[in-house]
C-alpha positions as CSV (number, residue, x, y, z in Angstrom):
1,X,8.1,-1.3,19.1
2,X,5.1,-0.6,16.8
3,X,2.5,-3.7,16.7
4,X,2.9,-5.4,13.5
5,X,-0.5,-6.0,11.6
6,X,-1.4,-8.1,9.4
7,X,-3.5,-6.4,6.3
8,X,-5.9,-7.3,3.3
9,X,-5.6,-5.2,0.3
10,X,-7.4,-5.5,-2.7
11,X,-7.1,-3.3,-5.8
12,X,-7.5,-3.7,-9.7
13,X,-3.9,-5.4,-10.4
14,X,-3.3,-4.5,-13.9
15,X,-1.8,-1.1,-15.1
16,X,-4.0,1.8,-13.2
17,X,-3.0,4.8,-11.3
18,X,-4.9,3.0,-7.8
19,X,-3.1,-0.4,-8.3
20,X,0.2,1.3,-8.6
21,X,-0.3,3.1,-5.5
22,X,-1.7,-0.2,-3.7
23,X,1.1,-2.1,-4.9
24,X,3.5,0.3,-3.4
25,X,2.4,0.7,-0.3
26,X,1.6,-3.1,0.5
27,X,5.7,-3.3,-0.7
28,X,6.6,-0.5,1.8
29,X,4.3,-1.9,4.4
30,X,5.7,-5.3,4.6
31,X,9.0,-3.6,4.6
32,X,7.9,-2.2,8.4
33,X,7.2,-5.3,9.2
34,X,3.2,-5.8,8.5
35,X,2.2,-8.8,6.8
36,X,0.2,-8.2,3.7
37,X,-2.6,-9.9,1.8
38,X,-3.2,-9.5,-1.9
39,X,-6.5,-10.7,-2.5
40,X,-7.3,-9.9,-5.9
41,X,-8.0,-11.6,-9.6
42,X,-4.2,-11.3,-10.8
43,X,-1.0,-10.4,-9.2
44,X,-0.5,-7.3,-9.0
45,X,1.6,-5.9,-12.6
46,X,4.1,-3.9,-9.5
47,X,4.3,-6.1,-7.3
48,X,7.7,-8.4,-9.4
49,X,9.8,-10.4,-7.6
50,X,9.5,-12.4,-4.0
51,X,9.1,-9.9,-1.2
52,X,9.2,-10.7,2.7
53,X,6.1,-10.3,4.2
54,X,4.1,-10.3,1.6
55,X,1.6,-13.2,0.1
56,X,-1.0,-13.2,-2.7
57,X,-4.5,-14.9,-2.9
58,X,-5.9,-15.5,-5.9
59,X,-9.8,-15.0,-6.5
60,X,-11.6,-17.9,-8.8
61,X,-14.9,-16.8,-10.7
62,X,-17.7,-19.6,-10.3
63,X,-18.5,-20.2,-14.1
64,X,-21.5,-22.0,-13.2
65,X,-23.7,-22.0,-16.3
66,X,-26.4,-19.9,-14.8
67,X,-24.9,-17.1,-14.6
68,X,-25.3,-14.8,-17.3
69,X,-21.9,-12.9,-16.2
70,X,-19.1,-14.3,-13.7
71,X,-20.0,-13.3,-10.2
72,X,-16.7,-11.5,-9.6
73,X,-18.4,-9.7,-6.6
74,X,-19.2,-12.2,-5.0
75,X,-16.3,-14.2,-5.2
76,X,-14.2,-11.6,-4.1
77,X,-16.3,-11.2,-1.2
78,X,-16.1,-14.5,0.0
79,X,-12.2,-14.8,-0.8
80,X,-12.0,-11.7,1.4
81,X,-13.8,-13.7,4.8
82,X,-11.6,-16.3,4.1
83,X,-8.5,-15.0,4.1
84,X,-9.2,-13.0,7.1
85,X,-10.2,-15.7,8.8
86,X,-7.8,-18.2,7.6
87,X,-4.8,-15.6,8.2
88,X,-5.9,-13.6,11.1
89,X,-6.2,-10.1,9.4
90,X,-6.8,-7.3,11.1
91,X,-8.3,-4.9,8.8
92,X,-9.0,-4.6,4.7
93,X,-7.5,-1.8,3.0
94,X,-9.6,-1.5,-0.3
95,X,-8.7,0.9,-3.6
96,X,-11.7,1.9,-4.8
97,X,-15.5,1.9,-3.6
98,X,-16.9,-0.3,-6.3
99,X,-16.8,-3.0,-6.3
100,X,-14.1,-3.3,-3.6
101,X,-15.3,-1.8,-1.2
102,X,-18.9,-2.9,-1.4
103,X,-17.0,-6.6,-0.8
104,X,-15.1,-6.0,1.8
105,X,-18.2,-4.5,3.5
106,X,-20.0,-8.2,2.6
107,X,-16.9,-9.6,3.8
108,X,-16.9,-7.9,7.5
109,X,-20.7,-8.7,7.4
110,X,-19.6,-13.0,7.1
111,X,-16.6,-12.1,10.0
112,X,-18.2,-10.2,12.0
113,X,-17.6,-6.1,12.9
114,X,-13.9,-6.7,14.9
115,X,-12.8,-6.4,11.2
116,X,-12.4,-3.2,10.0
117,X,-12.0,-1.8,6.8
118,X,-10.6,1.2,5.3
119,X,-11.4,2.1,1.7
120,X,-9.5,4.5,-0.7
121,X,-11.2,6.5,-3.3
122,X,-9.0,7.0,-6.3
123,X,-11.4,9.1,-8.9
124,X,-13.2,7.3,-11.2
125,X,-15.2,5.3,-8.8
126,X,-16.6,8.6,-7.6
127,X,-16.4,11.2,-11.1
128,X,-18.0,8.4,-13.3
129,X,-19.7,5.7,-11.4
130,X,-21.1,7.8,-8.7
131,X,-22.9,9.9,-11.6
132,X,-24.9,6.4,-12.2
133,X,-28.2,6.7,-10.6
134,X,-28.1,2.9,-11.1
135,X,-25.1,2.7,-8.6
136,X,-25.2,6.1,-6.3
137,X,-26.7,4.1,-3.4
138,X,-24.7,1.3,-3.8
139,X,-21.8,3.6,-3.6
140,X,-22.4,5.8,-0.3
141,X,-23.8,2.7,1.4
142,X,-19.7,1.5,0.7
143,X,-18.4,4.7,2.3
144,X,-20.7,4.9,4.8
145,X,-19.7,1.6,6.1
146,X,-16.1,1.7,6.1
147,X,-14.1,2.1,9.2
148,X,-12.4,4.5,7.7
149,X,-12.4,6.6,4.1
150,X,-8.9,8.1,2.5
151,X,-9.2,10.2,-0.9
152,X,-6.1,10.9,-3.0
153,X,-7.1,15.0,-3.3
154,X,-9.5,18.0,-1.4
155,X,-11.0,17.9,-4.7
156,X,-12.1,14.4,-4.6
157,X,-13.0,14.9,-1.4
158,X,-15.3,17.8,-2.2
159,X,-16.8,15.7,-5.5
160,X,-17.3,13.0,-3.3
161,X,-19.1,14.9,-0.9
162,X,-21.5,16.9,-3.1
163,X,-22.2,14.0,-6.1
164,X,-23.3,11.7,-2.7
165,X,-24.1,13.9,-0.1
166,X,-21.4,12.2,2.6
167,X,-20.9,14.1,5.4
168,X,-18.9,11.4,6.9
169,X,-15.0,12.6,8.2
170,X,-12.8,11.6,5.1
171,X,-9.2,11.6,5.5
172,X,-6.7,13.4,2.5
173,X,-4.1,11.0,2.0
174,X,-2.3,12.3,-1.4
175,X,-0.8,9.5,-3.9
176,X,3.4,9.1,-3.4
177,X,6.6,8.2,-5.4
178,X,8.9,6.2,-3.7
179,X,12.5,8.3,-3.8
180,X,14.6,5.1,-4.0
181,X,12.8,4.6,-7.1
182,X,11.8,7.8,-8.9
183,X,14.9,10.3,-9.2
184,X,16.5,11.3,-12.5
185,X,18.3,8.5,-14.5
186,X,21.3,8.5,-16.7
187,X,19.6,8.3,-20.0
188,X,21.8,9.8,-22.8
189,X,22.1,6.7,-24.9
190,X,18.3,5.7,-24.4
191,X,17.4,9.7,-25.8
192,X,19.5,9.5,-28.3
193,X,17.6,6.9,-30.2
194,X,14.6,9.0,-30.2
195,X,15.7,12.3,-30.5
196,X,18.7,14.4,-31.9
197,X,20.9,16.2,-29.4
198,X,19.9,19.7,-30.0
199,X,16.2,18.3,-29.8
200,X,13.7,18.7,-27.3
201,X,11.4,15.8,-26.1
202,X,8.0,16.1,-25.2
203,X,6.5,13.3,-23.6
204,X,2.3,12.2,-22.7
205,X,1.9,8.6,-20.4
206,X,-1.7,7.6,-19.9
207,X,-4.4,4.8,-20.9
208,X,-5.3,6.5,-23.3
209,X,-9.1,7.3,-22.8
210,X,-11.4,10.7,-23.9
211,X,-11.0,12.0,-20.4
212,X,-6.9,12.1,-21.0
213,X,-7.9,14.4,-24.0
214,X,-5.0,13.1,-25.9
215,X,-6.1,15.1,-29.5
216,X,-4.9,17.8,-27.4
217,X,-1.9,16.8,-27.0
218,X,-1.3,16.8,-30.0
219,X,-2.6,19.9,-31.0
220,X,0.1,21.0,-28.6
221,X,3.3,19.7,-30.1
222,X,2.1,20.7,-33.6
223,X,2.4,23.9,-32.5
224,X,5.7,23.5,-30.6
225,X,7.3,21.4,-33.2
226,X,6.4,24.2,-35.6
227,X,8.6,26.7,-33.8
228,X,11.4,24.9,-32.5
229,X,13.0,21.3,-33.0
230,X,11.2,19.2,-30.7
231,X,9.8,15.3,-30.5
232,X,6.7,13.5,-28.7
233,X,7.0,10.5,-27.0
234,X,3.6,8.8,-26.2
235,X,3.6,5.9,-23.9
236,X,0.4,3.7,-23.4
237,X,-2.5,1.8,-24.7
238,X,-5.8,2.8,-24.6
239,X,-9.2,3.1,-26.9
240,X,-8.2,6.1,-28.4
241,X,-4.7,5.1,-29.4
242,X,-6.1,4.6,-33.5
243,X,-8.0,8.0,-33.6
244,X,-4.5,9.7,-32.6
245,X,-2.3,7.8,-35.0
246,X,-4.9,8.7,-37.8
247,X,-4.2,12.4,-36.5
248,X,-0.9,12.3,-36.4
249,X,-0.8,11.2,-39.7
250,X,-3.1,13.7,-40.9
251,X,-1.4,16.5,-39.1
252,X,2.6,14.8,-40.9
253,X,3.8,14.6,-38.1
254,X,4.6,10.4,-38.1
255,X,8.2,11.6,-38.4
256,X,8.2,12.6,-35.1
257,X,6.2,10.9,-32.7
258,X,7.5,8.2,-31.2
259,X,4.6,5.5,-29.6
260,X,6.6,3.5,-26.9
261,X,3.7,1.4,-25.7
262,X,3.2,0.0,-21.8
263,X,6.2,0.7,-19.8
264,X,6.6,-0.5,-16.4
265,X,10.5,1.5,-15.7
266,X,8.5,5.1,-15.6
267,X,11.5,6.7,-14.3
268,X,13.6,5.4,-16.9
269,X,11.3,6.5,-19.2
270,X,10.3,9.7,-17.9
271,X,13.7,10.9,-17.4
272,X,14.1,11.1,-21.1
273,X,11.5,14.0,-21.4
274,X,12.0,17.6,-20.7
275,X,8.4,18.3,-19.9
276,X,5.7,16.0,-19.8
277,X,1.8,16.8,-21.0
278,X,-1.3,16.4,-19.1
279,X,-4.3,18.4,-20.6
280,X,-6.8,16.1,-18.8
281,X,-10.5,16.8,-18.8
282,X,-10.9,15.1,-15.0
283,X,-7.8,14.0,-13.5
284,X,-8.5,13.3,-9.4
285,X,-4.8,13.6,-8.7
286,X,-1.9,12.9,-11.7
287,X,-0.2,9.9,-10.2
288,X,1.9,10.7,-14.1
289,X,2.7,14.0,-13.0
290,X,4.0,13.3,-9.3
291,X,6.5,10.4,-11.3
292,X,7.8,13.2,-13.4
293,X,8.5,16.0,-10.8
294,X,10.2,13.0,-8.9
295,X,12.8,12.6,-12.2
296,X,13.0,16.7,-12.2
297,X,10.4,17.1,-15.0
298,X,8.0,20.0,-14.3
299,X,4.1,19.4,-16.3
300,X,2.5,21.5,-18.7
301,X,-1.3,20.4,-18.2
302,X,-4.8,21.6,-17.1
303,X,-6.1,22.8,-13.5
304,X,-8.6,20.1,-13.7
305,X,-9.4,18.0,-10.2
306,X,-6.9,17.3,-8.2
307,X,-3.9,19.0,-10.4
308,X,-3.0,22.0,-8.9
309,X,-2.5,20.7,-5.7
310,X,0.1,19.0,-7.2
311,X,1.6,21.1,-9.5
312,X,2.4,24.6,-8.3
313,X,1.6,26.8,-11.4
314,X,5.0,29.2,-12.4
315,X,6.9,26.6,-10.0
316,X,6.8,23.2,-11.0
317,X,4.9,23.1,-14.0
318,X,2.5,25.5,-15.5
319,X,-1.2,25.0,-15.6
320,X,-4.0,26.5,-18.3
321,X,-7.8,26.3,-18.6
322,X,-8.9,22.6,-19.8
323,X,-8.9,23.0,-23.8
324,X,-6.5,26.0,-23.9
325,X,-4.1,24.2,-26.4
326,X,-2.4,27.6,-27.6
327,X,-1.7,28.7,-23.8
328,X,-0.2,25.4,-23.3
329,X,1.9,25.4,-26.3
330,X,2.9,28.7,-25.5
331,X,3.9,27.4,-21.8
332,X,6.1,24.7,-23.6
333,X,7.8,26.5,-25.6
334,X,9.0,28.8,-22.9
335,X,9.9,26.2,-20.5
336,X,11.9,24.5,-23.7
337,X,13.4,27.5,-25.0
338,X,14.8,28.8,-21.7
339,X,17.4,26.7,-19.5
340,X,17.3,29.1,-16.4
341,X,14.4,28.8,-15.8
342,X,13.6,25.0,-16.7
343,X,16.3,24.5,-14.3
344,X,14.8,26.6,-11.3
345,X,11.8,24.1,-12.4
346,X,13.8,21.2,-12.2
347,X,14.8,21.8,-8.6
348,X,11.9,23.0,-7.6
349,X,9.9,19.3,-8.8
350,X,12.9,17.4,-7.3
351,X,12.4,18.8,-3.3
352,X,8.7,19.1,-3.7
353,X,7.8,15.0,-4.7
354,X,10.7,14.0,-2.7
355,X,9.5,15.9,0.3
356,X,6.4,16.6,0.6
357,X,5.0,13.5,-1.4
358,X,7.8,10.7,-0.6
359,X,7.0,7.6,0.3
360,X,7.3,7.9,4.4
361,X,5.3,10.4,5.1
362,X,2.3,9.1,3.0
363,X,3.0,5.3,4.4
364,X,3.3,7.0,8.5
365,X,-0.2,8.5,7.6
366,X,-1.8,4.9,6.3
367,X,-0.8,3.5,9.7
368,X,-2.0,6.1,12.0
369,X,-5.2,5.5,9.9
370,X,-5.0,1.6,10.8
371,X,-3.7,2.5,14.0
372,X,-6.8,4.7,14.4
373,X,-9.7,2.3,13.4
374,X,-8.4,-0.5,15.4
375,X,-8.5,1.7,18.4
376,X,-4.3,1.4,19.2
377,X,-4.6,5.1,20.1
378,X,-0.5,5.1,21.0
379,X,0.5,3.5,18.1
380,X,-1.7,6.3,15.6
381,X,-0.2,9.1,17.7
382,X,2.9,8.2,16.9
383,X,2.7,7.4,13.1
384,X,1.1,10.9,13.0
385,X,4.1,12.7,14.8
386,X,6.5,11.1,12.4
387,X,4.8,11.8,9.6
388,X,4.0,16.1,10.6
């Protein structure tokens, strides 16, 4: 029998491509029989009802009037030593180098090195924050220090390497969907109060920032919606929310753009769409994407990051140069207007996220990492052999 461990992770708990991922893997951890740690600000927004095995510590912000801003940092880094040593943990799995895992490096420095740490880059702590002269150092020294480094995609991997120089061994540990959870629903009724049966419905989930280059998505239905009878669903907050309902006013459109807001039931919701739209500028993986091949919806987006090795051009989606809204458009409208083929593409989404990004394989590759840096050379072996 596999030791059980007992495992720290932190993660930004509110909605977030990382968080969802960290959410879901302390869930099918503690399933296995590992006893997980929360240590973070909030609950985590996934993490719902009671679950065995799993316990949440909450980290408190010294207002003390001095401060100019709450030391989260800090306090987070001295939550961390004291729930490892209060609880016993074996190792901290961090999402995210800053500031996460520049605490849980201050953390192992209070405990002492039979800690370890692991610490998962997810994109924007290395695309943005890693372009920050201000924070470059701070950064690599994070990486450096960890036990062990996981990244979501080669091409963070390779943007990691060059914007910091780490030459470091980095493990590829791609995002995952959890089959039990992400699979086509039932949801004739729920489409029907959006769009009309001989409609099509195009769909766009993110938060909503310039990087998600949501004008463009835009651009893209106005074209399709111009040739065949089709409807946009856009779920998600974010800052430039305003700028694209003034657009979509502009463009007279309002009759057919639906805004759903924050979801939390993505399958539900994705299963709805017939293709869903990413034309992202930087996009390190497409957590959005994997959830929408895993309810049979192929993508229409760009090759940017981390995309295509997720989404097999002329198989389960199709991508186009970043900006190239009339290629996209173009991709759409053949994907809508033929059923052959969007059902060869339907198939073809279903066996890839279920296979070859499902929820055991990813989870047997996060243990032979722990395995690994805690030197339970067996146990890492084997996690790796189940998850080949």
């Amino acid at each position: 029998m596999a030791k059980k461990l007992k495992i720290g992770i932190t993660c930004y708990p509110t909605l977030g491509g990382s968080g969802v991922v960290a959410t879901e893997l302390g869930k099918l951890l503690a399933e296995r029989g590992h006893e997980i740690h929360f240590i973070t600000h909030s609950i985590p927004f996934r993490l719902g009802q009671f679950h065995k095995n799993i316990f949440f510590h909450e980290v408190e912000v010294n207002d003390y009037y001095v401060f100019r801003y709450p030391p989260y940092d800090l306090s987070l880094a001295s939550k961390m030593a004291q729930v490892v040593n209060m609880q016993g943990l074996d190792l901290l799995h961090v999402h995210y180098a800053v500031p996460h895992a520049v605490c849980a490096y201050l953390a192992k420095q209070m405990v002492g090195d039979k800690l370890k740490t692991v610490t998962t880059l997810h994109g924007t702590d290395i695309t943005v924050l890693a372009q920050d002269e201000s924070l470059k150092d701070l950064i690599a020294l994070a990486i450096n220090q960890s036990d062990a480094v996981t990244a979501v995609s080669r091409d963070l991997i390779q943007e990691t390497r060059r914007l910091l120089d780490i030459s470091r061994p980095m493990d590829l540990t791609y995002n995952f969907v959890d089959k039990r959870v992400y699979y086509p629903r039932e949801v004739a009724s729920l489409r029907s109060d959006y769009a009309a049966p001989h409609e099509k419905i195009l769909m766009h989930i993110s938060n909503f920032r310039p990087v998600k280059r949501v004008s463009d998505v835009i651009d893209i239905f106005d074209r399709v919606s111009k040739r065949l009878p089709a409807k946009l669903l856009l779920v998600g907050e974010g800052p430039e929310l305003s700028k694209i309902q003034c657009k979509i006013k502009g463009l007279g459109l309002e009759d057919k753009v639906h805004f759903l807001g924050k979801q939390e039931d993505v399958a539900q919701v994705i299963s709805m769409a017939d293709v869903l739209l990413l034309p992202s500028e930087k996009e390190s993986f497409g957590l959005v994407a994997l959830e929408a091949m895993a309810c049979g919806v192929p993508t229409i987006g760009s090759n940017a990051g981390g995309i295509p090795e997720l989404v097999t051009h002329g198989v389960t989606g199709f991508l186009s140069s970043i900006g190239d809204v009339e290629e996209m458009a173009d991709n759409t409208e053949l994907l809508l207007t033929d059923d052959q083929l969007r059902a060869q593409f339907r198939e073809a989404c279903l066996y890839r996220a279920h296979e070859e990004f499902c929820n055991d394989g990813i989870t047997d590759q996060y243990e032979a990492i722990y395995y690994r840096v805690l030197g339970i050379e067996a146990e890492a072996e084997k996690a790796m052999c189940q998850s080949q």
